[in-house]
C-alpha positions as CSV (number, residue, x, y, z in Angstrom):
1,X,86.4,117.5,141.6
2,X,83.5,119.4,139.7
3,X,83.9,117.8,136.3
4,X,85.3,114.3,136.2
5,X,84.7,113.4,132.7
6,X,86.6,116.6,131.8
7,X,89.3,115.6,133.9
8,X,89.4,111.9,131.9
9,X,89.2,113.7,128.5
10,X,92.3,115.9,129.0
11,X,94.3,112.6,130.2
12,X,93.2,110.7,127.4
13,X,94.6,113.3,125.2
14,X,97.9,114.1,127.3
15,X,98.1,109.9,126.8
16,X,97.4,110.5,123.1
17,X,100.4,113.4,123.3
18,X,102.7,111.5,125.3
19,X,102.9,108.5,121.9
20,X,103.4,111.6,119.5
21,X,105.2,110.0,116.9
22,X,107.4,112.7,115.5
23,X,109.0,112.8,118.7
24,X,109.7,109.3,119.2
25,X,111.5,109.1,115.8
26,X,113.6,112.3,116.7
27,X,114.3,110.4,119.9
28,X,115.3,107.3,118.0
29,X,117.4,108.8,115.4
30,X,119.0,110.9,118.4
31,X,122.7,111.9,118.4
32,X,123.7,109.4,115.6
33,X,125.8,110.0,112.8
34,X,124.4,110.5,109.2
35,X,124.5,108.0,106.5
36,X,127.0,108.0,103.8
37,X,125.0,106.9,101.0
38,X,121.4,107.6,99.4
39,X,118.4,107.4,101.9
40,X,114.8,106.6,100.8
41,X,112.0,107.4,103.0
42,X,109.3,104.3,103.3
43,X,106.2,105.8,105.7
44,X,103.6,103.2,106.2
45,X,100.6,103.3,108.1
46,X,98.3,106.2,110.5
47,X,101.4,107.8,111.7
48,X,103.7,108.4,108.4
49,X,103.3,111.9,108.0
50,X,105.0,112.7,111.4
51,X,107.1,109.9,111.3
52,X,108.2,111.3,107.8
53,X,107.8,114.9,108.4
54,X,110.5,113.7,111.8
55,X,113.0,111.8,110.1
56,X,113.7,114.4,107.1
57,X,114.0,116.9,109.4
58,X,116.9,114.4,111.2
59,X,118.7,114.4,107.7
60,X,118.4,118.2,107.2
61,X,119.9,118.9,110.3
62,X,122.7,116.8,109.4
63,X,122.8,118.2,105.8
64,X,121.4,115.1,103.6
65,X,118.6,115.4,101.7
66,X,116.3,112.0,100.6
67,X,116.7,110.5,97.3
68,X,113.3,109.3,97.0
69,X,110.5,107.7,98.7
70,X,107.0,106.8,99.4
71,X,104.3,107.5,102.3
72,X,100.8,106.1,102.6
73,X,98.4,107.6,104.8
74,X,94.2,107.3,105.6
75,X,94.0,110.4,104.3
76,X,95.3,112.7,101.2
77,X,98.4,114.4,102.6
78,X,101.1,117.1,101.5
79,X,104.5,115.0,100.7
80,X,107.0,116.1,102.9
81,X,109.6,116.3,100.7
82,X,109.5,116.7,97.5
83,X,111.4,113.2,96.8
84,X,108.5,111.3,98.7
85,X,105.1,110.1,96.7
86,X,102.3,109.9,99.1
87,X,99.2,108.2,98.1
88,X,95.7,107.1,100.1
89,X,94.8,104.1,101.4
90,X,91.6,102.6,102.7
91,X,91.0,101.1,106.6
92,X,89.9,99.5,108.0
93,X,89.3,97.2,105.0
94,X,91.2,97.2,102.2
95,X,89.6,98.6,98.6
96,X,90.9,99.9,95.2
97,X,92.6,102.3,96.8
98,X,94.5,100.5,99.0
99,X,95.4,98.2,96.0
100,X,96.7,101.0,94.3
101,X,99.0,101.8,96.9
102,X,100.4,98.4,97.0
103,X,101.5,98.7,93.7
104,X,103.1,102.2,93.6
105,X,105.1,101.1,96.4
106,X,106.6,98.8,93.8
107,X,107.4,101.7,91.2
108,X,108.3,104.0,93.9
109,X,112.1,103.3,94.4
110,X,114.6,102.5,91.7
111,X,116.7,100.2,91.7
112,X,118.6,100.0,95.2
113,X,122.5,99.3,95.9
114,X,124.1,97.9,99.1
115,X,125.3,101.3,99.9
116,X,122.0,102.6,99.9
117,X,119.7,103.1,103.6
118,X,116.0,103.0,103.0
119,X,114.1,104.1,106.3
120,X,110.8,102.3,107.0
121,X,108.7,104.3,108.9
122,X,105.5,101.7,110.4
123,X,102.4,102.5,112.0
124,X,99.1,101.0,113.2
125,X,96.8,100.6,109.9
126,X,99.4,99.5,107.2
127,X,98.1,96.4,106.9
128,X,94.6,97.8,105.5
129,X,96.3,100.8,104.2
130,X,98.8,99.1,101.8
131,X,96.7,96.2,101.7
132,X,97.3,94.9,98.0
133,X,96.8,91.0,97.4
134,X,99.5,88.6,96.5
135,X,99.6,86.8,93.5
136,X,97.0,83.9,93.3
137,X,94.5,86.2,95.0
138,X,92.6,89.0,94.4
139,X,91.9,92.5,95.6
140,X,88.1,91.8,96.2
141,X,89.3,88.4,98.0
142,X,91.5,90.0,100.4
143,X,89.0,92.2,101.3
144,X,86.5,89.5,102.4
145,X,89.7,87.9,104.0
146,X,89.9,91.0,106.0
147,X,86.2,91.6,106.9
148,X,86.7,87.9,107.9
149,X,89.1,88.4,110.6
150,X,87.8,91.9,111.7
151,X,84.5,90.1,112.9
152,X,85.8,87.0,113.7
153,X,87.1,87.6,117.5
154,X,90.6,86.9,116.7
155,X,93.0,88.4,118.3
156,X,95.7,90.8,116.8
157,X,98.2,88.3,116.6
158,X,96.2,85.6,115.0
159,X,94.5,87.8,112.8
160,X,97.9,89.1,111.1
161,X,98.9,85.1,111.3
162,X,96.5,85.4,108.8
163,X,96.2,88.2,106.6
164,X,100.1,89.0,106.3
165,X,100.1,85.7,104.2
166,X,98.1,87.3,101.2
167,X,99.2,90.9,101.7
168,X,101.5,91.9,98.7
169,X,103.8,93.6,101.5
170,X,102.8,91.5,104.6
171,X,105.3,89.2,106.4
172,X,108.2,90.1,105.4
173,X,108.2,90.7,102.0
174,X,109.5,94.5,102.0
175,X,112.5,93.9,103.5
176,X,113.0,90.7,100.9
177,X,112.5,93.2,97.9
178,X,114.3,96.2,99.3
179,X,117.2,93.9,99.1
180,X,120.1,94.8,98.8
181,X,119.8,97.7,100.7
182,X,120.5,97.8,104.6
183,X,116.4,98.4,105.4
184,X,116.2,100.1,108.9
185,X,112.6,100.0,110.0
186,X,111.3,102.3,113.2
187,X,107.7,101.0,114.4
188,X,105.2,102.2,116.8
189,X,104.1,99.4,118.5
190,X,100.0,99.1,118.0
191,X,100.0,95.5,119.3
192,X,100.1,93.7,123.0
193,X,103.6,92.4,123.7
194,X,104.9,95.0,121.0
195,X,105.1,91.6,118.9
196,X,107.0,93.1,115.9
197,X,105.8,90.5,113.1
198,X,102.7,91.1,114.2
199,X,102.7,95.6,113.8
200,X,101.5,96.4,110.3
201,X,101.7,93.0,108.9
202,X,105.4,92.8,109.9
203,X,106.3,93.9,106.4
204,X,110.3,94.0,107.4
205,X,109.7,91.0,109.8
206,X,111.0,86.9,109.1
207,X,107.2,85.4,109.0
208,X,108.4,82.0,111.5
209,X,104.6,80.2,110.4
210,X,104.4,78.3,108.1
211,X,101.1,77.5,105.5
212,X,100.3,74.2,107.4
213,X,99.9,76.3,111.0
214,X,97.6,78.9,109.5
215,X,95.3,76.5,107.9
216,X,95.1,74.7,111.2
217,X,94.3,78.4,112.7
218,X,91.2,78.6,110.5
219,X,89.8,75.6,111.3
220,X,90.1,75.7,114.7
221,X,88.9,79.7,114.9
222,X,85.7,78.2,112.4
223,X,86.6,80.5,109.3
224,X,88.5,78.0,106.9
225,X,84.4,76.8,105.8
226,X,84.0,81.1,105.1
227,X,87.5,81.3,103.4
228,X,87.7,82.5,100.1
229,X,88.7,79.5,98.3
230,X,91.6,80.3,96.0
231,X,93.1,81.8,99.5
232,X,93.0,78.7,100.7
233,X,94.4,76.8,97.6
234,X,97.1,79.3,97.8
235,X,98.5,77.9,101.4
236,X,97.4,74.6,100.1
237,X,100.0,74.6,97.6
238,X,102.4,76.5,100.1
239,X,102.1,73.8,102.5
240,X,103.2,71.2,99.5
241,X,105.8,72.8,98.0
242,X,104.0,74.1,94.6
243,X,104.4,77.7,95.6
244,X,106.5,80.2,97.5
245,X,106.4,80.7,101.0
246,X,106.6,83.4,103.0
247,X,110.1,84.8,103.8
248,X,111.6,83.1,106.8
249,X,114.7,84.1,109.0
250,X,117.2,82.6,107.4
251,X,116.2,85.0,104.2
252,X,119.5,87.2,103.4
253,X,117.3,90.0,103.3
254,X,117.5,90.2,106.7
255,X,120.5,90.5,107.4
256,X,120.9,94.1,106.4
257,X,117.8,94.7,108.3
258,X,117.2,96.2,111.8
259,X,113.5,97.1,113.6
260,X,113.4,99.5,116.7
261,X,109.9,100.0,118.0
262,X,110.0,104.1,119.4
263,X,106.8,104.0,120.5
264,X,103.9,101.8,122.5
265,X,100.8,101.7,124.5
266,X,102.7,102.2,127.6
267,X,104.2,105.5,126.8
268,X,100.9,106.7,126.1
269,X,99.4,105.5,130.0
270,X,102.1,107.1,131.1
271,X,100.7,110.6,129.9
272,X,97.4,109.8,131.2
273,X,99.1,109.3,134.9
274,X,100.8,112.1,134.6
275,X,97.7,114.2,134.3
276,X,95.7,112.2,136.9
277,X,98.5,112.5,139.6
278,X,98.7,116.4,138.9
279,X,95.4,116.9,139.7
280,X,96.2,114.9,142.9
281,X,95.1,111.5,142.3
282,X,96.9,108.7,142.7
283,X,97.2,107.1,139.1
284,X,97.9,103.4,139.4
285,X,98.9,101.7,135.7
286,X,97.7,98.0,135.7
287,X,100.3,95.4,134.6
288,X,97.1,92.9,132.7
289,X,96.5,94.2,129.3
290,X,93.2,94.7,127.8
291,X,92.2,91.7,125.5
292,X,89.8,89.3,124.4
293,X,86.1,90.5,124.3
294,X,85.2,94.1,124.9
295,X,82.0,93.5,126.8
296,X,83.3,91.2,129.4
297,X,87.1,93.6,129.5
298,X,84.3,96.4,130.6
299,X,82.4,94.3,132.7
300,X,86.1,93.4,134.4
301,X,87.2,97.1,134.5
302,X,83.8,98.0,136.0
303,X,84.2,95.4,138.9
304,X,87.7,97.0,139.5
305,X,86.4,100.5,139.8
306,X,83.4,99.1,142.2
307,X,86.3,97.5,144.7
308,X,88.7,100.6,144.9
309,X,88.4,103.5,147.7
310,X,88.7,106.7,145.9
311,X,90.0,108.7,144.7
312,X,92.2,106.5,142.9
313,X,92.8,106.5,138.9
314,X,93.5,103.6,137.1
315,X,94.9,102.8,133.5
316,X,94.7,99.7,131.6
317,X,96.0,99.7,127.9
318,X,96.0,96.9,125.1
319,X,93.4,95.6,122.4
320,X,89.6,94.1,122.6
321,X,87.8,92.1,119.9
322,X,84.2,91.8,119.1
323,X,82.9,88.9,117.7
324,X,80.0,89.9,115.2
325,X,77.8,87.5,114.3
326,X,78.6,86.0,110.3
327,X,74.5,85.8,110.0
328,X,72.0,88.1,110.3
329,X,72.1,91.6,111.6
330,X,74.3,93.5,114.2
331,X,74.6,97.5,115.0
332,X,77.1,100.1,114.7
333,X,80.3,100.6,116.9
334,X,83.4,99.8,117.8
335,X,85.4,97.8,120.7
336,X,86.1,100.8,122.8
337,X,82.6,102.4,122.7
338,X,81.3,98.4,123.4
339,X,83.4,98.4,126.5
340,X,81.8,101.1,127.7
341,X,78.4,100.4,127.6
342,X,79.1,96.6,129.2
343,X,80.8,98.5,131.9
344,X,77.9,100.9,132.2
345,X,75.9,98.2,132.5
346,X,77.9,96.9,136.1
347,X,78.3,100.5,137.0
348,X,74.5,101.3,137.5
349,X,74.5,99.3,140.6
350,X,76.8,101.9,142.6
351,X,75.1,104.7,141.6
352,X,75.5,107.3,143.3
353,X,79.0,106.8,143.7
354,X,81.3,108.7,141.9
355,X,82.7,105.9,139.1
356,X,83.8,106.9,135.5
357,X,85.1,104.8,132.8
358,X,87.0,106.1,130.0
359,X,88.0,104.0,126.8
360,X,89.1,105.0,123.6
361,X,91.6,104.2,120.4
362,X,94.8,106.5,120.5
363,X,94.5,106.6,116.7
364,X,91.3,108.8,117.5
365,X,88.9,106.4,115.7
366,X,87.1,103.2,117.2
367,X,85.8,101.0,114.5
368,X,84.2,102.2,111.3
369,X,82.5,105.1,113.4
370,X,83.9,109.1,113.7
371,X,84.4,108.2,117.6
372,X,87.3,107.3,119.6
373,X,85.0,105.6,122.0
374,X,83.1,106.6,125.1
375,X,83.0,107.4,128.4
376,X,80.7,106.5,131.1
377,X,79.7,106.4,134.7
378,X,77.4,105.3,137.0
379,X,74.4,107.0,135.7
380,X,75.1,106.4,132.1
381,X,72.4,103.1,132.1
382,X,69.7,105.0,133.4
383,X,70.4,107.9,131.8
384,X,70.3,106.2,128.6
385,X,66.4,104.2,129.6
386,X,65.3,107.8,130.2
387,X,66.1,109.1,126.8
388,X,64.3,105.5,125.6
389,X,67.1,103.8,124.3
390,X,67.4,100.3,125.5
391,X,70.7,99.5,126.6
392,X,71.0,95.7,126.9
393,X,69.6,95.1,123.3
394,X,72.5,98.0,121.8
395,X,74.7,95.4,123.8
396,X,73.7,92.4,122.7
397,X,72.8,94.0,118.6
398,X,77.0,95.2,118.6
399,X,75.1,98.9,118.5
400,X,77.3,101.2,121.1
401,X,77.3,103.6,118.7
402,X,73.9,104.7,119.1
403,X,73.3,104.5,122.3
404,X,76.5,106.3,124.0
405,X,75.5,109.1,121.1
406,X,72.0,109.4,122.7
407,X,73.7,110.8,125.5
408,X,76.4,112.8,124.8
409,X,79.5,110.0,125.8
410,X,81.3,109.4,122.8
411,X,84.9,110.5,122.4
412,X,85.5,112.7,119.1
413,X,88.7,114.1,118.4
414,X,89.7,113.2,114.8
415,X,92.3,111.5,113.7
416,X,95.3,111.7,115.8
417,X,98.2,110.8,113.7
418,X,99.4,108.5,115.9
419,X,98.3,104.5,117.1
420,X,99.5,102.7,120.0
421,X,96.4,100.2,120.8
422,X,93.8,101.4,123.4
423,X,93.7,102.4,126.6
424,X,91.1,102.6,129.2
425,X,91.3,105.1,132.4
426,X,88.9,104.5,135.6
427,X,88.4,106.9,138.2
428,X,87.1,106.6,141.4
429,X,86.1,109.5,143.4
């Protein structure tokens, strides 16, 4: 094995491959027969070009063309079909032009008929992306509700608890106004236990909380004294009756809808195995998920990697959190390149051994940063003191960013079009 950390990079990206979302809509779509009435194409989130781009091609091959529809992507991208309007949204905080997408999604289709499909296409990021305010709060004030949860710790599920409540789109609500159309919605999953309420805001998803539970959430989690507070007047008067709640299961709305998740996290470590074992090492794919906080998940994965009797692979997928302090200063990064380094910081007691740590974003971006993460091993730490960086306080400042940088072990590949959580990938040689 002469170059281990190449060996990791090309399984991260046959993992990154292996969740291509094209595919998995043509998979999805499969063998079925076409619609009889109009379709409109609804493409929401870090994978809607491809799932777009996938799901007209379907209806070409069976001879229907879309009758309209919209896409909304991080960045500016060629409609796919003529029919489609695709705009640009901001992530991984919500700004003006995110709020402009919110509301051309609401011009975008015209008036819809029970006869009529409209296909909504969700990815990771659509919560940011078309992450226009309700009524009763604004854009600047879902933004702070945003930056809120992002350093708050929460996990995924709480977080979009949360924020779905005063997204324009969020929990529910697309379904409620595609009305009367049958709404068939085809997710990749970017969230543990593929939780579909939880995967973009659950915008074609019955929201089961109600105002009361989410205002306990904040207190207990300490951000209801940080909330914005005409948020919190809003689920004040939800909890009392004075304004509309969320849409709940017994909503007709969804009745004429359906949700099929075509892609998730464990798709994408079974690519990564698949390269691992080919190069003749035995891949095992761990059944506990990444979660909670990133430094003590890499301290965790690092204690695994220090047990095992090489060569042996191993590949753990889900979603960290870092808690940023709400006062005072704290560094640059994200949850994948923080991982790292707290593994790095276990892994410098087996040196020499040959240990490597992997962990990166599948979306191809880790935080606000260009990386996907980093990758480490059991020289990292000291290699990082000899070009006078000092580890432990990038640890303890949130500052990965920097440090892995200083010596080469951040992950840059771009965006990858597609987002099914992390994953992590150990090898032991």
């Amino acid at each position: 094995m002469t170059d281990p950390h190449g060996l990791l990079r090309h399984a991260y990206l046959a993992a990154v491959a292996a969740a291509e979302p094209g595919a998995a809509v043509t998979r999805a779509l499969g063998a079925e027969a076409p619609p009889a009435g109009r379709v409109f194409i609804v493409a929401l989130g870090k994978a809607s070009e491809a799932m777009a781009l996938a799901a007209i091609t379907w209806l070409a091959d069976h001879g229907v063309e879309p009758s309209g529809g919209f896409l909304v992507a991080p960045e500016a991208v060629r409609p796919p079909h003529p029919a489609l309007v695709a705009t640009v949204g901001d992530h991984p905080v919500p700004g003006a032009r995110s709020e402009e997408s919110a509301r051309r999604l609401g011009t975008a289709l015209p008036a819809l008929h029970p006869t009529d499909e409209v296909w909504v296409l969700l990815s990771g990021g659509t919560s940011s992306l078309l992450g226009g305010p309700v009524e009763g709060v604004t854009a600047t004030e879902l933004a702070t509700i945003n930056r809120l949860l992002l350093a708050s710790g929460l996990d995924i599920h709480d977080m979009n608890t949360v924020r779905k409540r005063f997204s324009r789109w969020g929990a529910g609500r697309l379904a409620q106004a595609l009305a009367p159309a049958r709404v068939r919605c085809l997710a990749l999953s970017d969230v543990p236990g593929d939780h579909a309420s939880s995967i973009g805001s659950g915008p074609c998803v019955p929201d089961a909380i109600v105002a009361a539970e989410v205002l306990t959430l904040l207190e207990q989690c300490g951000l209801h004294a940080h909330f914005p507070p005409r948020a919190l007047e809003l689920l004040s008067r939800q909890m009392h009756g004075l304004a509309r709640e969320t849409p709940k299961p017994a909503d007709e709305a969804f009745r004429h809808t359906t949700m099929r998740i075509v892609a998730h996290n464990y798709d994408a470590l079974q690519g990564g195995a698949t390269v691992l074992s080919a190069a003749g090492i035995p891949a095992d794919i761990a059944p506990m998920q990444l979660t909670g906080e990133a430094a003590v998940e890499g301290r965790r994965l690092a204690e695994r990697l220090a047990e095992a009797v090489g060569p042996r692979a191993f590949l753990w997928g889900g979603e960290t959190s870092v808690t940023l302090p709400r006062e005072g200063h704290h560094g640059h990064g994200g949850r994948n390149q923080e991982m790292a380094l707290s593994a790095a910081a276990r892994l410098q007691h087996e040196a020499p051994r040959g240990l490597y740590l992997l962990a990166a974003g599948t979306d191809g971006r880790d935080g606000p940063t260009d990386a996907a993460g980093g990758i480490v091993d059991t020289s990292s730490w000291q290699r990082l003191l000899n070009a006078g960086a000092d580890p432990t306080a990038a640890l303890s400042d949130h500052d990965a960013y920097r440090a892995l940088d200083q010596i080469n072990a951040l992950i840059r590949v771009g965006p990858t079009g597609t987002n099914v959580m992390d994953i992590a990938i150990g090898l032991a040689l």
